[in-house]
Backbone as CSV, one residue per row, in Angstrom:
resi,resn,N_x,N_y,N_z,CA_x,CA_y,CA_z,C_x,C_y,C_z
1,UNK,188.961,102.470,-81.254,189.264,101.056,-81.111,188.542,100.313,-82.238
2,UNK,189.262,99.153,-82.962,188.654,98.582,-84.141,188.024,97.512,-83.730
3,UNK,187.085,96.999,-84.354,186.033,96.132,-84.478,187.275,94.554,-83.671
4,UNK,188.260,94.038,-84.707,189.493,93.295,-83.698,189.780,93.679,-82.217
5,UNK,190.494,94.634,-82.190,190.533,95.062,-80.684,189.284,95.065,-79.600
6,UNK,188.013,95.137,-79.995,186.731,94.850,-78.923,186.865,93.419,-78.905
7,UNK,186.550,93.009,-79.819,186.745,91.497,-79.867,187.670,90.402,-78.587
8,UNK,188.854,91.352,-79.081,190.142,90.417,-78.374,189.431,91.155,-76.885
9,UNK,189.137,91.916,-76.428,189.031,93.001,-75.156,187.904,91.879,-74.422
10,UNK,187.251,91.892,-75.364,185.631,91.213,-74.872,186.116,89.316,-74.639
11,UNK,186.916,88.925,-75.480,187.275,87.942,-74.760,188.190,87.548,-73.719
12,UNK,189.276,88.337,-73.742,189.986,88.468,-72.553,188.873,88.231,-71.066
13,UNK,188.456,89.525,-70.799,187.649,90.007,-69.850,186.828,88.862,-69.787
14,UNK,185.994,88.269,-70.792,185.120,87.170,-70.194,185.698,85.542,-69.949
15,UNK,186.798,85.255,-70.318,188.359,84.684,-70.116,188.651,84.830,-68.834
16,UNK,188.548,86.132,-68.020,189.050,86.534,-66.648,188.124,86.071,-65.481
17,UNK,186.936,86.742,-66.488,185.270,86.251,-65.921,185.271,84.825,-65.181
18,UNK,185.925,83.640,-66.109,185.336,82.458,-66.220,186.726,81.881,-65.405
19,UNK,187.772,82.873,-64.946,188.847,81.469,-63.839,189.624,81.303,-64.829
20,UNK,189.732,81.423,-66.222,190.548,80.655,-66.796,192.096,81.579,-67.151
21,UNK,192.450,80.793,-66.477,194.190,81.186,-66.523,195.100,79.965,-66.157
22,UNK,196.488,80.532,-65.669,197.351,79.890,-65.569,197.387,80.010,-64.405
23,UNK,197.750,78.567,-64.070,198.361,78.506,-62.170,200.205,78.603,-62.179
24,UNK,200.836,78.785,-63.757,202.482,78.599,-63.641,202.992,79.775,-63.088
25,UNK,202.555,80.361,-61.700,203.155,81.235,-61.085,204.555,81.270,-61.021
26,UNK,205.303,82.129,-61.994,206.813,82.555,-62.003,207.354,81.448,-62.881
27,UNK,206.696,80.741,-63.435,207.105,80.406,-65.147,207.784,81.176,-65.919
28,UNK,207.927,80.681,-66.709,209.277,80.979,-67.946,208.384,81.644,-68.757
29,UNK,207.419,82.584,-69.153,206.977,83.281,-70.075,206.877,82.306,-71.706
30,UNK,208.012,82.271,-72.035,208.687,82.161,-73.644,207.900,80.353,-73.335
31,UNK,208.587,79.541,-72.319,207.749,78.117,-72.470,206.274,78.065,-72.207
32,UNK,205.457,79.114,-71.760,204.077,79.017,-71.871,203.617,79.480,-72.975
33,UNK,204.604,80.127,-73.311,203.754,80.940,-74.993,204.175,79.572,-75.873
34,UNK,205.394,78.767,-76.047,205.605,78.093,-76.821,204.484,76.724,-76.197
35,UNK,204.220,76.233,-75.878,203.641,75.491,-74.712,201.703,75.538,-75.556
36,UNK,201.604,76.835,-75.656,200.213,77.689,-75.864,199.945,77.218,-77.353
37,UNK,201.753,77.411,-77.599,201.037,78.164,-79.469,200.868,76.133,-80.242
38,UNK,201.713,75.155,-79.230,201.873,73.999,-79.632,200.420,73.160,-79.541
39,UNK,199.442,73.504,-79.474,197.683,73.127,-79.213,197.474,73.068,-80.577
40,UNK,197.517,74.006,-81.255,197.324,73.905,-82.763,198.222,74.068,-83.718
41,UNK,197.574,74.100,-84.941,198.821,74.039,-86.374,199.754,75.529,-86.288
42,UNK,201.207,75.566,-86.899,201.312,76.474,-86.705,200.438,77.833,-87.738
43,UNK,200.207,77.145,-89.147,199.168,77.881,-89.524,198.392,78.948,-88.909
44,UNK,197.752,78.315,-87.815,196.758,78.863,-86.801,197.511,79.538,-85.725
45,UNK,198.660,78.828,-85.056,198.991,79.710,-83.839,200.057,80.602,-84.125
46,UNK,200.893,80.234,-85.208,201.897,81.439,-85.043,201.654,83.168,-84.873
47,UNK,200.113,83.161,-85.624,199.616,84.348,-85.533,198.523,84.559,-84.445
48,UNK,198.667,83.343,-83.494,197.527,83.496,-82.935,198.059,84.809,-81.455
49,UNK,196.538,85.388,-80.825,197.392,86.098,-79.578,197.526,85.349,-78.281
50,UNK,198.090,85.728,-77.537,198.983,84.469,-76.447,198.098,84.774,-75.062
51,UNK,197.124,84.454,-74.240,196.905,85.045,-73.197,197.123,84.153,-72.059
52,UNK,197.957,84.724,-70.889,198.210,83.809,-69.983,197.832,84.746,-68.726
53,UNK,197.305,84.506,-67.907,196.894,85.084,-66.671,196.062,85.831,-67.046
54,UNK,195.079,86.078,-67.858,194.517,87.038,-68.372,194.637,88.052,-69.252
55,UNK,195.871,87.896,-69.362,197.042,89.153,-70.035,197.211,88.648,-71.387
56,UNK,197.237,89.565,-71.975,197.820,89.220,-73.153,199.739,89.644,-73.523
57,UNK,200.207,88.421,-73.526,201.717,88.431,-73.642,202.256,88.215,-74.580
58,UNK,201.691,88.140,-76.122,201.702,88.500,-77.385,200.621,88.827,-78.311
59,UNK,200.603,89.524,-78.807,199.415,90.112,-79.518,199.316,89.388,-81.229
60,UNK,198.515,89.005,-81.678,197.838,88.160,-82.516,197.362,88.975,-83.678
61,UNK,197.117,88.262,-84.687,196.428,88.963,-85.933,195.598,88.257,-86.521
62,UNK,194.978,86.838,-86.339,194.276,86.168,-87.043,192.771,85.684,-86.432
63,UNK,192.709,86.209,-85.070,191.129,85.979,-84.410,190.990,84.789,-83.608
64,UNK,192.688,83.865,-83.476,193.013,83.186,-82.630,193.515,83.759,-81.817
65,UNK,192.987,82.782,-80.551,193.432,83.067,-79.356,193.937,81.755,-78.496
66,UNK,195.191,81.669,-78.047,195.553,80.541,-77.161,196.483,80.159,-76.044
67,UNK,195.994,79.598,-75.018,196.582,79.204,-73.419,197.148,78.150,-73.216
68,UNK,197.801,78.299,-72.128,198.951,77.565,-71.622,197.678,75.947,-71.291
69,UNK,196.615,76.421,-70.700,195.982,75.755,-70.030,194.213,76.257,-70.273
70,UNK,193.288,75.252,-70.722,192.000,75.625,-70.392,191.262,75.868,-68.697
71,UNK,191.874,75.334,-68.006,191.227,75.709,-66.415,192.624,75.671,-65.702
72,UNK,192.449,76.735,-64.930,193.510,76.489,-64.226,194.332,75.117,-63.305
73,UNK,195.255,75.226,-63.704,196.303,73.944,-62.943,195.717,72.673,-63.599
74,UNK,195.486,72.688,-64.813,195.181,71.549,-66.044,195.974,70.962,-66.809
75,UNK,196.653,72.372,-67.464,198.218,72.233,-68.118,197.638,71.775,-69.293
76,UNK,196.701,71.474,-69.886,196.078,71.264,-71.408,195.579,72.593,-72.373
77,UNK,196.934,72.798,-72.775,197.107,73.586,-74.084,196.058,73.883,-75.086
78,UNK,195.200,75.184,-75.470,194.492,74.879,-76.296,194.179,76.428,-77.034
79,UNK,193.834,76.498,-78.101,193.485,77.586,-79.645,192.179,77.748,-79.445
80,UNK,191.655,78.436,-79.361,190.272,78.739,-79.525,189.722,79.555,-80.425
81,UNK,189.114,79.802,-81.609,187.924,80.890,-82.035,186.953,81.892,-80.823
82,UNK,186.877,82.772,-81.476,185.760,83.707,-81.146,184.323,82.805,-80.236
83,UNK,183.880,82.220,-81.000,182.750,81.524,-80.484,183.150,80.215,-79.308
84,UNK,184.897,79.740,-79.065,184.647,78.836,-77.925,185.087,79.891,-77.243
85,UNK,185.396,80.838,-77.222,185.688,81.916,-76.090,184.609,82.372,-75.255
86,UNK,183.436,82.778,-75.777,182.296,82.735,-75.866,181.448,81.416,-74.594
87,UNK,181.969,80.497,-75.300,181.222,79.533,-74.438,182.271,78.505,-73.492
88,UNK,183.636,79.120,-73.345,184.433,79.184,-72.266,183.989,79.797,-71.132
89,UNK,183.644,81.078,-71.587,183.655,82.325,-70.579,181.832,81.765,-70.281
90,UNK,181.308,81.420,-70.336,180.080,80.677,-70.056,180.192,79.468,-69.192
91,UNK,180.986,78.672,-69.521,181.285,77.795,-68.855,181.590,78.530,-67.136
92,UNK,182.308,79.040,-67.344,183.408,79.804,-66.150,182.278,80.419,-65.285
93,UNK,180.930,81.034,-65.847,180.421,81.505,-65.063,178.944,81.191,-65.153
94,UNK,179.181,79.717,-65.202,178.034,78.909,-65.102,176.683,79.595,-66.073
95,UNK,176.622,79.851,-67.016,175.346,80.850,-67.762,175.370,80.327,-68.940
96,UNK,174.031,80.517,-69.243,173.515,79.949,-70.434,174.328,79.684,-71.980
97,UNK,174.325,79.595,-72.682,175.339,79.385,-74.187,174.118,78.437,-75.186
98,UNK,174.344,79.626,-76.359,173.423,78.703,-77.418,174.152,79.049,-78.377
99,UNK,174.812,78.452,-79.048,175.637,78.476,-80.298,174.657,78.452,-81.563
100,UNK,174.790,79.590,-81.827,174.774,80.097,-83.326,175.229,80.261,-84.351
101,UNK,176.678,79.666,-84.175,177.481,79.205,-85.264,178.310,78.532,-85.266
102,UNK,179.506,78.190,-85.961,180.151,77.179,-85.667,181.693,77.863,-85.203
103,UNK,182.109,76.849,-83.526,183.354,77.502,-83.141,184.137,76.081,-83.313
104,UNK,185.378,76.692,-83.517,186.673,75.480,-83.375,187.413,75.663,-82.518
105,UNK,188.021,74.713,-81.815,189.376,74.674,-81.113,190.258,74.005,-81.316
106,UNK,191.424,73.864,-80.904,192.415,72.902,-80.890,193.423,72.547,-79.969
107,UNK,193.267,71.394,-79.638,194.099,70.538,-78.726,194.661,69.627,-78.951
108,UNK,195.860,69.635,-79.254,196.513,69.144,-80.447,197.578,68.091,-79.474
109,UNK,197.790,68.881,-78.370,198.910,68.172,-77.377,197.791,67.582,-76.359
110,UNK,196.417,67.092,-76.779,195.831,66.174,-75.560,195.546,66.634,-74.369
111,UNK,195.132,65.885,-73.466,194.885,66.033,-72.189,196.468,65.649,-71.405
112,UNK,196.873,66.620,-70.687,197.626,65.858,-69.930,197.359,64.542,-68.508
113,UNK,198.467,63.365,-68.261,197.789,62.697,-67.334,196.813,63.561,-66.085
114,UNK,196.057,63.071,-66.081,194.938,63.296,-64.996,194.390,64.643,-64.979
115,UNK,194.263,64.993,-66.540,193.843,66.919,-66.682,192.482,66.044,-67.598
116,UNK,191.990,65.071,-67.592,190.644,65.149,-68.140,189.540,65.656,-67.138
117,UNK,188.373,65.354,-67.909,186.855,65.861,-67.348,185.465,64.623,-66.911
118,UNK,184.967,65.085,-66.662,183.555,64.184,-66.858,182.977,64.596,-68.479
119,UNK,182.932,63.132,-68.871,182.168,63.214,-70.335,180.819,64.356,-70.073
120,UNK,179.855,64.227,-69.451,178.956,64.408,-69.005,178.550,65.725,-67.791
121,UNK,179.260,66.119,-67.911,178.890,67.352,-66.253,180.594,68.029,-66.474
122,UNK,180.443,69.521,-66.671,181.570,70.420,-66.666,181.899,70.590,-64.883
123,UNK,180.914,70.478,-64.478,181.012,71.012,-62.880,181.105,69.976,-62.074
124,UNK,181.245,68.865,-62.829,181.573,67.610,-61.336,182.724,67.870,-60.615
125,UNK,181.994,67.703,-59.224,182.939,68.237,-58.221,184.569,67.449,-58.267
126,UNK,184.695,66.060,-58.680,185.920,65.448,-58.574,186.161,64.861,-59.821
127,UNK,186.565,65.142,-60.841,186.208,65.036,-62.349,187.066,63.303,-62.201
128,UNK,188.035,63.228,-61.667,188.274,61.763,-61.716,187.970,60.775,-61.425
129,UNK,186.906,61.242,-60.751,185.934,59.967,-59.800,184.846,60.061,-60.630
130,UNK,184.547,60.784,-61.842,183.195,60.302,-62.179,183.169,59.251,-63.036
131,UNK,182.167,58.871,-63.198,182.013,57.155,-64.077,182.231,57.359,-65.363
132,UNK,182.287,58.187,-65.971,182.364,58.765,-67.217,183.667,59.944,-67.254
133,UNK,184.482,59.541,-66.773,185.892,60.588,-66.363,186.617,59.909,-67.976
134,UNK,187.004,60.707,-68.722,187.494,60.969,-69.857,189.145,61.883,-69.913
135,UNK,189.960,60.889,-70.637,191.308,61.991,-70.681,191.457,61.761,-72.470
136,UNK,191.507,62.801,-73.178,191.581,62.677,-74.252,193.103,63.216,-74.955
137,UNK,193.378,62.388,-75.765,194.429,62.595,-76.781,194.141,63.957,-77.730
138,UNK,195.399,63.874,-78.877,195.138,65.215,-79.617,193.702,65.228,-80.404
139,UNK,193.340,66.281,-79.870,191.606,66.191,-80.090,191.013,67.711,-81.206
140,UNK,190.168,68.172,-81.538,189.476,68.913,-82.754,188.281,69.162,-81.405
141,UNK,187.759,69.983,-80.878,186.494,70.211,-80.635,185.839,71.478,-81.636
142,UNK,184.556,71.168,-81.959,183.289,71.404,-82.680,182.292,72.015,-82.051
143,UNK,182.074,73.346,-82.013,180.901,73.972,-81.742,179.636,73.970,-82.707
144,UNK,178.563,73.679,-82.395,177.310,74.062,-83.802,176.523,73.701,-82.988
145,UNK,175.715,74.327,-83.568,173.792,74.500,-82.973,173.608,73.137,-82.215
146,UNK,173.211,73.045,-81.196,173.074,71.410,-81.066,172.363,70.808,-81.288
147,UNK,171.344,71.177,-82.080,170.476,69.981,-82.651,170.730,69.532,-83.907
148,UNK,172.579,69.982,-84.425,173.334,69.156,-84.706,174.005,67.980,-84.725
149,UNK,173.823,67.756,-83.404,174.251,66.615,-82.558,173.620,65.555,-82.356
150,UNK,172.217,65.640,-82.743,171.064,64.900,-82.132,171.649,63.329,-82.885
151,UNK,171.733,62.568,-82.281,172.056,61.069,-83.094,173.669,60.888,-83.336
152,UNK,174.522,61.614,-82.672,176.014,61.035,-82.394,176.311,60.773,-81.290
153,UNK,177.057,59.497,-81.050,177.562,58.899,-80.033,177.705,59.698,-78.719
154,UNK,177.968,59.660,-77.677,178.449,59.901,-76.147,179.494,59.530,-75.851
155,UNK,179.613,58.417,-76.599,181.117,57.509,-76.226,182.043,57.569,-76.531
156,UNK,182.859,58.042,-75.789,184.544,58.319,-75.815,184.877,57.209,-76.605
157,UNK,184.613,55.884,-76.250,185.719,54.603,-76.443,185.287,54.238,-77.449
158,UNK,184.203,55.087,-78.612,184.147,54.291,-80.262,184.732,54.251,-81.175
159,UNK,185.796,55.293,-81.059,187.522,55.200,-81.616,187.016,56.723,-82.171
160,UNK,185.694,57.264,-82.810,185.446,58.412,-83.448,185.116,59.334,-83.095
161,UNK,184.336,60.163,-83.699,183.872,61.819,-82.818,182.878,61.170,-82.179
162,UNK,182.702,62.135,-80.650,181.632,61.889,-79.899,181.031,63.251,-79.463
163,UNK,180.338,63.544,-78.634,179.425,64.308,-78.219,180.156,64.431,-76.318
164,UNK,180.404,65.716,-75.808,180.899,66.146,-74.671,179.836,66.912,-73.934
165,UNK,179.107,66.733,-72.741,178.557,67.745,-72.526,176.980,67.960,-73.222
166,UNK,176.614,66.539,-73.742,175.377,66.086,-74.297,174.290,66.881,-74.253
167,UNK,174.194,67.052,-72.391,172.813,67.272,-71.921,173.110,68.713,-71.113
168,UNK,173.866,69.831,-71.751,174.516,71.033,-71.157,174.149,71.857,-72.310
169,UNK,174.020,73.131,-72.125,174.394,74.334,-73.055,175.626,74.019,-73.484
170,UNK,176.885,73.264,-72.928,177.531,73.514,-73.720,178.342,72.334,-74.198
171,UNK,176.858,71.467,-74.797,177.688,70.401,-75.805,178.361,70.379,-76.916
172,UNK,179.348,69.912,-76.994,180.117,70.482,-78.280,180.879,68.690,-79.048
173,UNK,181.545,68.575,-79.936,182.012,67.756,-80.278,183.102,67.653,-80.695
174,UNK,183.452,66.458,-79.976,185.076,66.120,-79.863,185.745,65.407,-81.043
175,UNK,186.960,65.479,-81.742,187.006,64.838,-82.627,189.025,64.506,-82.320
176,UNK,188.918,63.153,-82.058,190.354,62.439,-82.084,190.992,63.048,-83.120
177,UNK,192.376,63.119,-83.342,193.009,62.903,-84.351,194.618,62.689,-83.925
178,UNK,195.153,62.275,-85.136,196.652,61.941,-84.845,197.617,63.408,-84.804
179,UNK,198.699,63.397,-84.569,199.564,64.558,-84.397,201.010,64.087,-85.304
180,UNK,201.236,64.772,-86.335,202.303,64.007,-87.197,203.663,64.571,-86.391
C-alpha cells in the first residue's frame, strides 16, 4: 500500500470516527458526488476523492477529499486537505488538535439555511439558539498554528476574515468570498 492510499485509509476511518457522513439515505449517488465536488474549484475537485457514508464512491488523485455534507443532516458541501481531515476527525471525537501546518478547505456553496454553527463552541447543544449562531456564505477556511490568530477579529459581521472556534483546539479561520 502507497504512502496516498494510508493517507486516504487514515482519513476515511477517522472521518467514520468523527459521525461525519451523510444522512441522504437512498439518494441519487451521481447528485451527492456532484453536490460534493461543487464546495470547491473544479481545479481542486474534479480530481478530488468523493466520500459519502464513509465510503469512498470515487477515488481521487490529488490529496483532496470531499462531502456531500460536513456533519450529518447539514447538507453543507465541503473539500478538505489532509490536515482539516485531521482536525475534523478531532472534532468528531472531541480530542485534542494542534495544527502544525497549514490546512485548507472549501465551501464554496455556503452554509445552507439553518446548517450554521456557534461562532464560538463546536458542541453547543442547539447551535441556533446560541448568541453567536453564525450561517455563512461561500467561505475559504484556514488552518495554522494558532498563535497565528492572536489579534484577528471574532466577528462574523466585519464583512472580512474572522476567527471560528477562538478559544478551542480547533480555531481556524474563516474567509468570505464571492462565487463567480
Amino acid at each position: 500500500m502507497n504512502k496516498s492510499s494510508i493517507s486516504k485509509s487514515v482519513l476515511i476511518l477517522a472521518l467514520l470516527a468523527a459521525g461525519i457522513g451523510t444522512s441522504f439515505a437512498g439518494s441519487d449517488v451521481d447528485k451527492l458526488i456532484a453536490h460534493s465536488r461543487a464546495a470547491a474549484p473544479t481545479a481542486v475537485s474534479a480530481d478530488a476523492t468523493i466520500v459519502i457514508n464513509g465510503e469512498v464512491v470515487s477515488e481521487g488523485s490529488n490529496g483532496w477529499t470531499c462531502l456531500p455534507e460536513v456533519m450529518a443532516g447539514d447538507g453543507a458541501a465541503v473539500c478538505i486537505d489532509a490536515v482539516w481531515g485531521e482536525m475534523m476527525a478531532a472534532v468528531g471525537a472531541k480530542a485534542a488538535f494542534k495544527a502544525t501546518g497549514i490546512g485548507l478547505s472549501y465551501m464554496l456553496l455556503g452554509d445552507p439555511p439553518g446548517g450554521g454553527v456557534s461562532n464560538s463552541d463546536p458542541y453547543h447543544p442547539n447551535a441556533k439558539e446560541a448568541d453567536d449562531y453564525v450561517e455563512t456564505g461561500p467561505h475559504l477556511m484556514l488552518i495554522v498554528p494558532k498563535e497565528l490568530l492572536e489579534g484577528i477579529t471574532s466577528d462574523p459581521a466585519t464583512g472580512g476574515p474572522w476567527v471560528m472556534w477562538g478559544d478551542t483546539d480547533y480555531a481556524h479561520l474563516m474567509i468570505p468570498v464571492a462565487r463567480d
